[in-house]
N, C-alpha and C positions, 0 to 999 in steps of 0.2 A: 487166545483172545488178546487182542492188542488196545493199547490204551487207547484215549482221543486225544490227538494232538492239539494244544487253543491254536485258533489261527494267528496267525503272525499281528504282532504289534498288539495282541491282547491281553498278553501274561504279565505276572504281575511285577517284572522287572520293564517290560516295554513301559508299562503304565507309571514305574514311577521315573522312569526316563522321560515322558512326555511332561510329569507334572515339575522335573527340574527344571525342564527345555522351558517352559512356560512361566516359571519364577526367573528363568536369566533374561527372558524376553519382557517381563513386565516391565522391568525402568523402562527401555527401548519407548513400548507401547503408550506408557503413562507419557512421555515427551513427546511422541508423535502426538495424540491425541491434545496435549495442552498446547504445543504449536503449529499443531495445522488443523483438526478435526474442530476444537472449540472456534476459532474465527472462521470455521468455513459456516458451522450452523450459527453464528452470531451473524454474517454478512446473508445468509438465507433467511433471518428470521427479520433483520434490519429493513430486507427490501421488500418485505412486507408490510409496512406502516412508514405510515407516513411521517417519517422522522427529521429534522431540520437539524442545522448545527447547534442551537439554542436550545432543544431539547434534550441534549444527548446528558442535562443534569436533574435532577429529580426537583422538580418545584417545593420548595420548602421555606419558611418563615424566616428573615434574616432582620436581625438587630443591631441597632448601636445606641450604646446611653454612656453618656456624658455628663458631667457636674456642669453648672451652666453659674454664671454670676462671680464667679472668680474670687470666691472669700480670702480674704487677708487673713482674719483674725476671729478670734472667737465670738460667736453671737451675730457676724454677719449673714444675711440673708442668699440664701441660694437657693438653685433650681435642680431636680436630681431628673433629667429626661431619657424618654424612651422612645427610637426612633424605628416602626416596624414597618415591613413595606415583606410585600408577594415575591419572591425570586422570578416567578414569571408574568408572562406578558398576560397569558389569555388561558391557563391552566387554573381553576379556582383549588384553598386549600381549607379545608373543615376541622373545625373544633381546633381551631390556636387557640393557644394557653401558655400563657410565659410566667414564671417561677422563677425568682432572684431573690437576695438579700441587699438591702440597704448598706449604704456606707456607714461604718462605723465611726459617731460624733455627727451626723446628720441627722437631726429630727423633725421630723413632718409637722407641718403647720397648716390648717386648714384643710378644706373637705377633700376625699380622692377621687378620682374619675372611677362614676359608677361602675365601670366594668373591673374594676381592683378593689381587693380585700388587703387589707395590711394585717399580720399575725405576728407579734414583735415588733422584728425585723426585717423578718419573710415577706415578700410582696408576689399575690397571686392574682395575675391576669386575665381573662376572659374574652378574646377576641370574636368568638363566634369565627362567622366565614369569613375569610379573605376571598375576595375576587381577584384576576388575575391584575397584575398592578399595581392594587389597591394600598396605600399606606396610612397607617396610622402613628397619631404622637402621643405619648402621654408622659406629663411635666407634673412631678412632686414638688409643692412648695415647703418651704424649710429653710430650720437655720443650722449653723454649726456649731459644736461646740469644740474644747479644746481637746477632745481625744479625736478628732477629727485630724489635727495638726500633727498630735504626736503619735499616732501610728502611721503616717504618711500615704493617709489611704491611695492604693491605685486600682482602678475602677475595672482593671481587667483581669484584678486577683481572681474575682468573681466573678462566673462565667455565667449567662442569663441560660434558663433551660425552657427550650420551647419546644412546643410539640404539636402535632396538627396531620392530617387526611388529606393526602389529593393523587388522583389518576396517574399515575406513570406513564408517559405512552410505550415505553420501548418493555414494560412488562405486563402491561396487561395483553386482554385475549381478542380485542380489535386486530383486524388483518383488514388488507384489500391489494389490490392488484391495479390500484391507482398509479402507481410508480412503473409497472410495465406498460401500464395503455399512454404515456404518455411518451415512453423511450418510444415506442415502437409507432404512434401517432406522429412522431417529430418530424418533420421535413428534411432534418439533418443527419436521420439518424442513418439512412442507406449511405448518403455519404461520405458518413463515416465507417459504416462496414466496407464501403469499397476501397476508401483510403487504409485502412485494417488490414484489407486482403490483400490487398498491391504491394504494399509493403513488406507484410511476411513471406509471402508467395515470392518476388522478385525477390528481394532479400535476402531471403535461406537459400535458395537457390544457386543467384550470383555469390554467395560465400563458400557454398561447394564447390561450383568450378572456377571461381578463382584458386581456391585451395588446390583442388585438384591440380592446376598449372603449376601452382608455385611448388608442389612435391615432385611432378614430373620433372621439373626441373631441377630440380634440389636431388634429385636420386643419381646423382652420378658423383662421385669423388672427384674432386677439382681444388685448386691454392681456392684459399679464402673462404670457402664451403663454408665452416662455424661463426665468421663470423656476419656471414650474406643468412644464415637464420637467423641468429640472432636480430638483424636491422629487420626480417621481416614480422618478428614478432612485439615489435614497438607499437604498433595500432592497439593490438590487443593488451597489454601490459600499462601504457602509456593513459594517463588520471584521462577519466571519461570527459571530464569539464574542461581538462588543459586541451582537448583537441580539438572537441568542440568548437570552443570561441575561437580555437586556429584558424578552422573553416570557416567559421563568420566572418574572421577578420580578412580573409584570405579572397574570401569570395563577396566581400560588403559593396557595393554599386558604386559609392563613392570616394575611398581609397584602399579597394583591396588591390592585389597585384595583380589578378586572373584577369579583370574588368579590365587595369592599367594595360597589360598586354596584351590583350584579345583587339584592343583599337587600335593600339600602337601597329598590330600584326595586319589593320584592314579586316580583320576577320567580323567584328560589328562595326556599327555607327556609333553604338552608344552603348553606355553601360546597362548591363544585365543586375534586375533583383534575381541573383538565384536563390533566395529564401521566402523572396515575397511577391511570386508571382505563379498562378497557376496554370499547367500541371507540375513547371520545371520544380517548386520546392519541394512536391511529394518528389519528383524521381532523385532531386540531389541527398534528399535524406536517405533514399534508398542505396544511394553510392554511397553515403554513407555509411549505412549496414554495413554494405558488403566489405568496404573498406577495414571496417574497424574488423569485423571478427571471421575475416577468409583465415586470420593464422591457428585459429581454433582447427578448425578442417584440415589445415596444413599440415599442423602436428599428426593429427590423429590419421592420417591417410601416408603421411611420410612412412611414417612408424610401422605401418601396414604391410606397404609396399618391401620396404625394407624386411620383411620377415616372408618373402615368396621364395621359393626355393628359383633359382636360376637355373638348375637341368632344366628347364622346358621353353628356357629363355634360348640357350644355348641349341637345344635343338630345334630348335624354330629358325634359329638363325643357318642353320646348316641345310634345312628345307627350303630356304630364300622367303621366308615370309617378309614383308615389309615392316617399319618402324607404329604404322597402325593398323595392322592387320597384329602383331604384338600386344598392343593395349586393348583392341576391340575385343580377341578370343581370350587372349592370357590374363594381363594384367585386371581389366575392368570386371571377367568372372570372380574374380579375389576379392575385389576392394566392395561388392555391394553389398556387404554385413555392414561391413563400418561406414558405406556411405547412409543406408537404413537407417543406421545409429544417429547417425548425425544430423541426416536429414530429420527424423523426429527429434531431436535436444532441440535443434535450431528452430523450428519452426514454432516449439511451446518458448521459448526463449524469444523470437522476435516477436510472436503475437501478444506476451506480457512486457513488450518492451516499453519505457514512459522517460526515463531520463535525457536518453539521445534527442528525441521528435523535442519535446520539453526543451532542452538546451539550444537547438537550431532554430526552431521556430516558434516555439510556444504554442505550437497545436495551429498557428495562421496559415491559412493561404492552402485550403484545403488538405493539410497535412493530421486535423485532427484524429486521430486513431482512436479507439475504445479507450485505453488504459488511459489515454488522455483528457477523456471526456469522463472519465471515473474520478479525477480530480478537479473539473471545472464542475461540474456537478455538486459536488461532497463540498468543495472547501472555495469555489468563488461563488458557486448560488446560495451555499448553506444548506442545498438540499442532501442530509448524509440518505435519506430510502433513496433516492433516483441516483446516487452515487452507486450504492451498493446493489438494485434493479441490471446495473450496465456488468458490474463487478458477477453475479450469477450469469447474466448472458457471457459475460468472456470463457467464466468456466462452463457452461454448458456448450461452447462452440471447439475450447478443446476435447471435452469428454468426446464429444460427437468426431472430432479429427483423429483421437487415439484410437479410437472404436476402429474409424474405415481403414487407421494405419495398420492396425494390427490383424484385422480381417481382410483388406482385398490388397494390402500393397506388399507388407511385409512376411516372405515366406522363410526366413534364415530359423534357425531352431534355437530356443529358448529368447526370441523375441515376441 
């Protein structure tokens, strides 16, 4: 009679292999989860309420008091005031109640405003509700005396304690889908996906096969090879902002050099806006892209290339195939893992792209893209939901791109 074997991975050394594996993996998990999983459900839960830039603090009771009357000397006459106002505009705040002590050498003379109890020292307030705005004063009259002078009282030893009730918007259980019907009502908003797609699409693209050229070309040993890579990879490497304003200044209508030579050459009449005129500024930011990050591609297909065994290069060459009938059959079956690769980096990479578009144009002249209109939204309307409304559509348009990349496009294994 033979015993029962557990199945694999169930015994009690698998099991406590899993729960090691799982204590080396928690830091990991707790850091993924605090910078990426907490703002992805804070920017889903944001674009559901309708939140402003002015909201984004919790309305609460704010004070300032002040000695008023400027006493000299002892026995002079002073004002001990309390100056309370709403932190917001249009949020009201229930049951304020402000709790301080008096200054010590200052004594109260005459009646207190009915809503204040004086106990000592202690002064106990009663605001009732604040409306959103609403301020109120309230002025103790009094005089001083000489302990007043010699503990040098300052009024901010003691810190006033207030307290009070009001609506959160960004915690309470109000939602609405106001912030979507508005992106998606907009007259601007298609084109702005259109300028989105032109951009990523042309863009990742034109940065493959540029790459691709400049590896092709780069794949042979020749004088100067190390350092003709190196020049090519100065776009890439090269401060995003220093090359930017290159291209402004380079291509500005009225003393850049491109303009200056383009008339000098007859080639126009007149100076060209290439960043302020539509369609040319979407396509010149698009050369842009390509510009700046074909050395990304470059790298990473050189590299590639470089690691093909040449026996099949070599017998190709001895069956007379041609120099593209080589890269058609040979070379190009090799390279489309790492083109896969790159084509999906590149495409999530240019469709979150904002500082380039940003620096060229400023989102003008039909160039405004999503991630762009993620910060006119959020930080020049003040609207942070219709900010973060655009910020869920971008992620839900890559989920929906990784999805189709990983199911109809990409067939390599372990992609």
């Amino acid at each position: 009679m033979t015993s029962a074997v557990p199945p694999k991975g169930t015994g009690p050394l698998a099991r406590r292999e899993a729960r090691l594996a799982w204590g080396l993996l928690l830091p990991t998990l707790s850091a993924v989860s605090l910078v990426v999983i907490l703002p992805l459900l804070a920017i889903f839960w944001i674009s559901v309420k309708p939140v402003e830039l002015a909201d984004l603090r919790a309305p609460a009771p704010v004070t300032n008091e002040q000695m008023r009357g400027r006493p000299a000397e002892a026995g002079d006459e002073a004002t001990w005031q309390f100056r309370l106002r709403n932190s917001s505009q249009e949020v009201q705040i229930t049951g304020v109640t402000l709790r301080d002590e008096l200054p010590l050498g200052f004594e109260p003379a005459g009646d207190l405003d009915p809503r204040c109890v004086l106990d000592g020292r202690a002064l106990i307030c009663d605001f009732g509700d604040l409306d959103g705005g609403q301020r109120e004063t309230i002025q103790i009259e009094g005089t001083v005396s000489q302990d007043y002078f010699d503990n040098q009282t300052d009024v901010d030893d003691v810190v006033p304690v207030l307290t009070g009730e009001s609506d959160f918007i960004l915690t309470n259980t109000e939602f609405t889908f106001e912030n979507f019907a508005r992106l998606f009502d907009s007259r601007d908003f298609w084109a702005v996906i259109w300028a989105t797609l032109f951009y990523t699409i042309f863009g990742t693209i034109g940065a493959l096969l540029v790459g691709l050229f400049a590896a092709l070309l780069l794949n042979h040993s020749f004088r100067g090879q190390g350092i003709l890579r190196g020049f090519y990879l100065f776009p890439y490497v090269a401060p995003v902002i220093a090359v930017a304003f290159s291209w402004v200044i380079l291509f500005d209508p009225f003393s850049g050099s491109v303009n200056a030579l383009l008339v000098q050459m007859g080639v126009t009449e007149s100076s060209i806006n290439f960043f302020g005129e539509r369609p040319l500024a979407l396509i010149m930011v698009t050369v842009f892209e390509i510009w700046r990050y074909f050395p990304l591609s470059f790298l990473f297909i050189l590299a590639r290339m470089q690691s093909i065994d040449t026996d099949m290069y070599e017998a190709a060459d001895m069956d007379g195939a041609s120099p593209f009938q080589k890269f058609r059959y040979l070379s190009l079956p090799q390279l489309m893992g790492i083109l896969s690769v790159l084509f999906l980096l590149r495409f999530i990479w240019t469709f979150n792209k904002f500082d380039d578009i940003f620096l060229l144009t400023g989102g003008n002249a039909g160039t405004r893209t999503l991630t762009v209109n993620v910060y006119e939204q959020a930080f020049e309307l003040s609207n942070i939901g219709a900010g973060a409304a655009v910020a869920v559509v971008i992620l839900l348009c890559l989920l929906a791109f990784s999805w189709g990349f990983f199911r109809f496009i990409s067939r390599e294994e372990g992609l």
